[in-house]
DODREN-576238 format. One record per residue (C-alpha): residue number from 0; chain; x, y, z. Coordinates in steps of 0.5 Angstrom, whole numbers, plus 2048, in hexadecimal, padded with zeros to 3 digits. Layout:
REM residues N
[pt NUM, "A", [X, Y, Z]]
...
//
This chain:
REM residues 110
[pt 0, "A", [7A6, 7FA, 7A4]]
[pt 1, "A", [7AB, 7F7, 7AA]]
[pt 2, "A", [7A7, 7FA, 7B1]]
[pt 3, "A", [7AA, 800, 7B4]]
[pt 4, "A", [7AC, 803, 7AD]]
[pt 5, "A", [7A8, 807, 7A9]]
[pt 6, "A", [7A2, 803, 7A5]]
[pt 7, "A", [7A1, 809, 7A0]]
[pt 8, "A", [7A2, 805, 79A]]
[pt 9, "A", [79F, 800, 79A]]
[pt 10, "A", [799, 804, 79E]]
[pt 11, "A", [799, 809, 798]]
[pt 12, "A", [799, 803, 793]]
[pt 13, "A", [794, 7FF, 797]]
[pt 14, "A", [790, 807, 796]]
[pt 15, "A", [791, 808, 78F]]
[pt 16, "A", [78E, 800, 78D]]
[pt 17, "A", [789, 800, 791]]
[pt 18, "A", [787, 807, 78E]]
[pt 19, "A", [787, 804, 787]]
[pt 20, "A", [781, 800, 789]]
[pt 21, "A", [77E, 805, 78B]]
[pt 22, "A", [77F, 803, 793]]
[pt 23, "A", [77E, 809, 797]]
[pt 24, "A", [784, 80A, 79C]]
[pt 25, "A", [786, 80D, 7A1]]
[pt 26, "A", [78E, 80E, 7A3]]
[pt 27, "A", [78F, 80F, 7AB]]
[pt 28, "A", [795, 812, 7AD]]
[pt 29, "A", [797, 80E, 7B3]]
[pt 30, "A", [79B, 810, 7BA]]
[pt 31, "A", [7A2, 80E, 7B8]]
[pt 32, "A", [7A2, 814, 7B2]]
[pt 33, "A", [7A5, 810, 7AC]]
[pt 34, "A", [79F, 80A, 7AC]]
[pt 35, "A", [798, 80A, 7AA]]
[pt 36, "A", [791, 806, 7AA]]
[pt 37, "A", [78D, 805, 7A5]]
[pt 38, "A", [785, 805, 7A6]]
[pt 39, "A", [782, 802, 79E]]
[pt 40, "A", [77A, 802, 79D]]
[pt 41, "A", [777, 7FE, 797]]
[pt 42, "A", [76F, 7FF, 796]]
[pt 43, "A", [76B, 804, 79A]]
[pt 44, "A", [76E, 807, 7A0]]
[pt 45, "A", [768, 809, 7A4]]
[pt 46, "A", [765, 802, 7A7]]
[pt 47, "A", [76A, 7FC, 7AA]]
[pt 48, "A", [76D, 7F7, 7A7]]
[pt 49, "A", [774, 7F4, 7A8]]
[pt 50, "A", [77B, 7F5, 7A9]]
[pt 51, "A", [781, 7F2, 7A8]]
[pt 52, "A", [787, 7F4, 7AB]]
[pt 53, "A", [78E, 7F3, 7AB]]
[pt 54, "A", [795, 7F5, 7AC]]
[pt 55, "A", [79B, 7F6, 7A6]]
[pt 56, "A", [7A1, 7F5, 7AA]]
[pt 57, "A", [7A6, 7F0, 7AC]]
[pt 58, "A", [7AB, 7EF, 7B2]]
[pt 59, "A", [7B2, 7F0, 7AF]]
[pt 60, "A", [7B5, 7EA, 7AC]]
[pt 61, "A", [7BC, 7EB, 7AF]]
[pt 62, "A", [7BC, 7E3, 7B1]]
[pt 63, "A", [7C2, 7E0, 7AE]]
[pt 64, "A", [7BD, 7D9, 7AD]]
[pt 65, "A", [7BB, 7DC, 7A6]]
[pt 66, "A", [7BD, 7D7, 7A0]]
[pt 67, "A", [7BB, 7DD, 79B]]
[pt 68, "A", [7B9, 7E4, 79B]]
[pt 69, "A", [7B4, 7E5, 7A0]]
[pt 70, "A", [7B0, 7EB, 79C]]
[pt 71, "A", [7B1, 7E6, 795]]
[pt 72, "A", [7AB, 7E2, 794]]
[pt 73, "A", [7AC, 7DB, 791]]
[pt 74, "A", [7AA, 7D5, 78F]]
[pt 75, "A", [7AB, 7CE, 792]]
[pt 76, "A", [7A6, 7C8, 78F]]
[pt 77, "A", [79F, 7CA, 791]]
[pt 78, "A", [7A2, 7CF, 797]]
[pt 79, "A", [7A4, 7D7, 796]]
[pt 80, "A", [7A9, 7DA, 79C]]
[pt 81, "A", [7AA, 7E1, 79D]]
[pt 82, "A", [7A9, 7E5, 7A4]]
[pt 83, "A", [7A2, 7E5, 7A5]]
[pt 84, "A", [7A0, 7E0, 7A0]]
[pt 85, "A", [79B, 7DD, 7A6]]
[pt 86, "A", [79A, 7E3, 7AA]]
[pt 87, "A", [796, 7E9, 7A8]]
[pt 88, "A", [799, 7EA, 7A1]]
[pt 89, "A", [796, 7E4, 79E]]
[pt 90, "A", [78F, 7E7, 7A0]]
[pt 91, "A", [791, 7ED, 79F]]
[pt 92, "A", [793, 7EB, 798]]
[pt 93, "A", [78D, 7E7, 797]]
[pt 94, "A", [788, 7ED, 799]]
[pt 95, "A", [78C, 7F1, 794]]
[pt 96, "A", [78A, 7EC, 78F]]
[pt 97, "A", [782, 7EC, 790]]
[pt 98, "A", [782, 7F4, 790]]
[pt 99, "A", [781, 7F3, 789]]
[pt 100, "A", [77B, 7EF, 789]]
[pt 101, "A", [779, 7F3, 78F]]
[pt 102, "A", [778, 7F9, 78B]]
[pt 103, "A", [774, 7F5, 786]]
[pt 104, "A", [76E, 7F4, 78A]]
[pt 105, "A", [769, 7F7, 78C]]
[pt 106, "A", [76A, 7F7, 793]]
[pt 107, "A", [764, 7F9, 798]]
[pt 108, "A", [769, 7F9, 79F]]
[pt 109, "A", [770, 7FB, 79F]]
//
């Protein structure tokens, strides 16, 4: 999602997948109206554990600098480029792709 504009579909597939794995989510209305916040356990919800928190949007990629489509990943030798791909997406990527073996465990903290 581009910061300002809406982020309902990549919230709501965000919701969707990490429900699938038995996550449980909370999706929070934001002040703006149109923009949400995700909140998601795995394991117990009644004692401490620990968070990970990030972001899904991206400024808008209006400079004129991009040699190819800013919102398209590809692939150069060992780099991956895209808007995002060093920021918060990469991580958020990555917390999305343990989810699964999350949810596999037996988790005595969230």
């Amino acid at each position: 999602s581009v910061a300002g504009k809406s982020n309902g579909a990549i919230a709501g597939w965000i919701e969707a997948y990490l429900r699938q794995h038995g996550a449980k989510v909370t999706l929070l209305p934001g002040p703006e109206g149109d923009r949400s916040n995700l909140f998601a356990t795995i394991g117990p919800a009644d004692v401490p554990g620990y968070i990970l928190s990030g972001h899904m949007d991206v400024v808008p990629a209006g400079e004129p600098q991009w040699s190819s489509p800013p919102f398209a990943l590809r692939r150069e030798g060992e780099r991956l480029y895209g808007r995002g791909t060093t920021d918060m997406k990469g991580f958020l990527a990555a917390a999305l792709a343990a989810v699964s073996k999350l949810a596999g465990l037996r988790l005595t903290k969230p």
